[in-house]
N, CA, C and O atoms as a DFTB+ gen file, in Angstrom:
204 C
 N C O
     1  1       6.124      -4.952       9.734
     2  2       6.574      -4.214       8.582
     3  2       7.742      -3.300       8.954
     4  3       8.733      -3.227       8.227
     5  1       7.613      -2.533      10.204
     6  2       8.948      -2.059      10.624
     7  2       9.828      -2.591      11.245
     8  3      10.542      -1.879      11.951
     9  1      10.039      -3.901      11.185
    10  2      10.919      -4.614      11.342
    11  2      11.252      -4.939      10.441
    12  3      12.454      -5.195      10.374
    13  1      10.593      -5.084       9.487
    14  2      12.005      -5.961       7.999
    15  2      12.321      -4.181       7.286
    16  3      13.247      -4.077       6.481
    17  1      11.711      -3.235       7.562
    18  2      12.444      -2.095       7.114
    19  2      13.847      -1.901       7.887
    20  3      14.889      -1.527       7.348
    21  1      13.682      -2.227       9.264
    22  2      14.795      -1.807      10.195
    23  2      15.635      -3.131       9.886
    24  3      16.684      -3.135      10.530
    25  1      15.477      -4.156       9.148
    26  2      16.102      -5.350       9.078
    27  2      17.258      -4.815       7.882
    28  3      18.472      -5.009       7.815
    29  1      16.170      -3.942       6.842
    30  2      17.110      -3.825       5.266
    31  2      17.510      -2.463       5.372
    32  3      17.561      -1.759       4.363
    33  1      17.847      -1.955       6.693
    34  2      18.618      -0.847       7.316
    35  2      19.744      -1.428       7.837
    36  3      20.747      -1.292       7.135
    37  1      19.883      -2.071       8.919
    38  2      20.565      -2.632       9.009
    39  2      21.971      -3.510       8.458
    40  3      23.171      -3.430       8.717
    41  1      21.143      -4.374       7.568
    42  2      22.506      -4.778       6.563
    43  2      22.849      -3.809       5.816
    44  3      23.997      -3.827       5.371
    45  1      22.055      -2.825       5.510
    46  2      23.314      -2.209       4.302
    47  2      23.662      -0.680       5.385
    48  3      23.948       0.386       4.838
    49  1      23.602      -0.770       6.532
    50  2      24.596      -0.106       7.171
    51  2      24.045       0.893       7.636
    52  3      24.792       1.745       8.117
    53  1      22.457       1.156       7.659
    54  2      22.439       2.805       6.946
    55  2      21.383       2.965       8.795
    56  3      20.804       2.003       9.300
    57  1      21.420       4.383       9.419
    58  2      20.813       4.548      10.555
    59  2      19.198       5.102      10.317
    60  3      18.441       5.330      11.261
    61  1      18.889       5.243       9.135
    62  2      17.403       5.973       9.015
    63  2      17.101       5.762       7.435
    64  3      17.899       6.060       6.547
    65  1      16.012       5.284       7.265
    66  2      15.165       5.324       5.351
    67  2      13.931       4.989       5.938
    68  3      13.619       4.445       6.997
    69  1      13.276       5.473       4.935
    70  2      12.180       5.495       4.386
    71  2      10.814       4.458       4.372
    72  3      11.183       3.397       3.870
    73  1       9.432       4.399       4.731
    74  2       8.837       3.559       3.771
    75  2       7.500       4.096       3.689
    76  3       6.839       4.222       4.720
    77  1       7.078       4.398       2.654
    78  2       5.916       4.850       1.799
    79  2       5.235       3.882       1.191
    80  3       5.476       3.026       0.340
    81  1       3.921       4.376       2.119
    82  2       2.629       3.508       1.713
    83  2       1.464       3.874       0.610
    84  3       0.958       4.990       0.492
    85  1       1.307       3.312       0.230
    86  2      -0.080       4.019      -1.297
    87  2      -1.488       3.377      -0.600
    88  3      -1.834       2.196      -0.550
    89  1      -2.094       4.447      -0.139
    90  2      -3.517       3.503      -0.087
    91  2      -3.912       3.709      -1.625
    92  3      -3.555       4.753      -2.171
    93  1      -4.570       2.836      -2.280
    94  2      -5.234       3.014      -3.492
    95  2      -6.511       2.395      -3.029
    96  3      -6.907       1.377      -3.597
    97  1      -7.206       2.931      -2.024
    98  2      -8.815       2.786      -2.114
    99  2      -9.255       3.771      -2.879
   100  3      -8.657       4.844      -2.961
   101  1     -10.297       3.514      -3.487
   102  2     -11.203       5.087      -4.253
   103  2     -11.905       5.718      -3.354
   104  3     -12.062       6.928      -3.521
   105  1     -12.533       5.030      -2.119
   106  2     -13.356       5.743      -1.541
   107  2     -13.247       6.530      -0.537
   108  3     -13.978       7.386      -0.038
   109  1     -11.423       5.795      -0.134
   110  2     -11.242       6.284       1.357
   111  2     -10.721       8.043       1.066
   112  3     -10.430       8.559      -0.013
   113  1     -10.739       8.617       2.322
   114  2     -10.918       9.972       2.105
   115  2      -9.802      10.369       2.184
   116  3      -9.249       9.728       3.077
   117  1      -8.972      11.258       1.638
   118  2      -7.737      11.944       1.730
   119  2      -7.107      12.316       2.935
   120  3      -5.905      12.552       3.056
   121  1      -8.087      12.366       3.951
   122  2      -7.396      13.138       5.232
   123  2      -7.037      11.671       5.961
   124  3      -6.083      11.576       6.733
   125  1      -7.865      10.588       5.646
   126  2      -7.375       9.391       6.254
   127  2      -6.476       8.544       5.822
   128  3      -5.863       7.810       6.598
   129  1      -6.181       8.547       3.749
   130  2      -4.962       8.090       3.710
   131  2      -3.456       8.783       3.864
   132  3      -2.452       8.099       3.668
   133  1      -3.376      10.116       4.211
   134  2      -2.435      11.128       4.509
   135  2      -1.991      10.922       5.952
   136  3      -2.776      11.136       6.875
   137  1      -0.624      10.470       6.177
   138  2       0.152      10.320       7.243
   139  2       1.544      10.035       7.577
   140  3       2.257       9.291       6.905
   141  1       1.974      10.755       8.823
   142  2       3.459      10.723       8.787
   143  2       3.724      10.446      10.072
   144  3       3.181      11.089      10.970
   145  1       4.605       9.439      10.319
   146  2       4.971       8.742      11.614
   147  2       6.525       8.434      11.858
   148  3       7.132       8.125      10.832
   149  1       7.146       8.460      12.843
   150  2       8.559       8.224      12.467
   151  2       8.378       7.192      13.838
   152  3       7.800       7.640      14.827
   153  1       8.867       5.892      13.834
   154  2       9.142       5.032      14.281
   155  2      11.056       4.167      15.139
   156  3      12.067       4.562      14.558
   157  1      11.191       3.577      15.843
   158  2      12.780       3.344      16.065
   159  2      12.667       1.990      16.583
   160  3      12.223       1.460      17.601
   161  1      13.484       1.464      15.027
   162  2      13.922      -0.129      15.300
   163  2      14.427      -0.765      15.346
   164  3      14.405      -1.553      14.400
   165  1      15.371      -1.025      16.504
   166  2      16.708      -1.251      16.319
   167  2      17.606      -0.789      16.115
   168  3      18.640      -1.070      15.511
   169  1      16.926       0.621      17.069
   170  2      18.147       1.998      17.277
   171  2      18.141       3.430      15.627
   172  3      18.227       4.637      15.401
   173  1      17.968       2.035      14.917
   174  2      17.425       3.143      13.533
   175  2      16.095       4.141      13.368
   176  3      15.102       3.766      13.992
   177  1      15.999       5.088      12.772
   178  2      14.790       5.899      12.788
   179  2      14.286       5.386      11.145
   180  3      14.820       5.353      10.037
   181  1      12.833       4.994      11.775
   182  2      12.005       4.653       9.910
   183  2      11.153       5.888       9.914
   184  3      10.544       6.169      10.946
   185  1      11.053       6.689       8.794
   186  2      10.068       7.390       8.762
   187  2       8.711       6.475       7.760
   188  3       8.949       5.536       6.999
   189  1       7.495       6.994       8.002
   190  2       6.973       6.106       7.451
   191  2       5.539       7.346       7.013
   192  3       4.842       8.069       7.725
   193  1       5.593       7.081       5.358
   194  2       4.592       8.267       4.914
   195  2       3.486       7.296       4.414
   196  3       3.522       6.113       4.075
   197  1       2.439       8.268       4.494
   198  2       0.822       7.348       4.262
   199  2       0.400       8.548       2.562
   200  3       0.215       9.765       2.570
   201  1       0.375       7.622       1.375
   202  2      -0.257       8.494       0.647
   203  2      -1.575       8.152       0.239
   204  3      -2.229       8.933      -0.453
């Protein structure tokens, strides 16, 4: 998955975006779908948020 982000970074030029995830479980607990990670792929920085 952070490779085709760092892929559609890439072509359009850009060194760092975004990708935001939705858990939509009902049950899972807030503190476990809440997270923030910054990743480097292909020299680009992905940040990557968990909601």
């Amino acid at each position: 998955m952070h490779r085709q982000v760092g892929g559609y970074l890439e072509r359009a030029g850009l060194k760092e975006g975004w990708l935001v995830l939705f858990d939509l479980r009902k049950r899972a607990l807030w503190r476990k779908k809440l997270f923030r990670r910054h990743r480097k792929v292909g020299g680009r920085r992905v940040h990557v948020i968990g909601l």
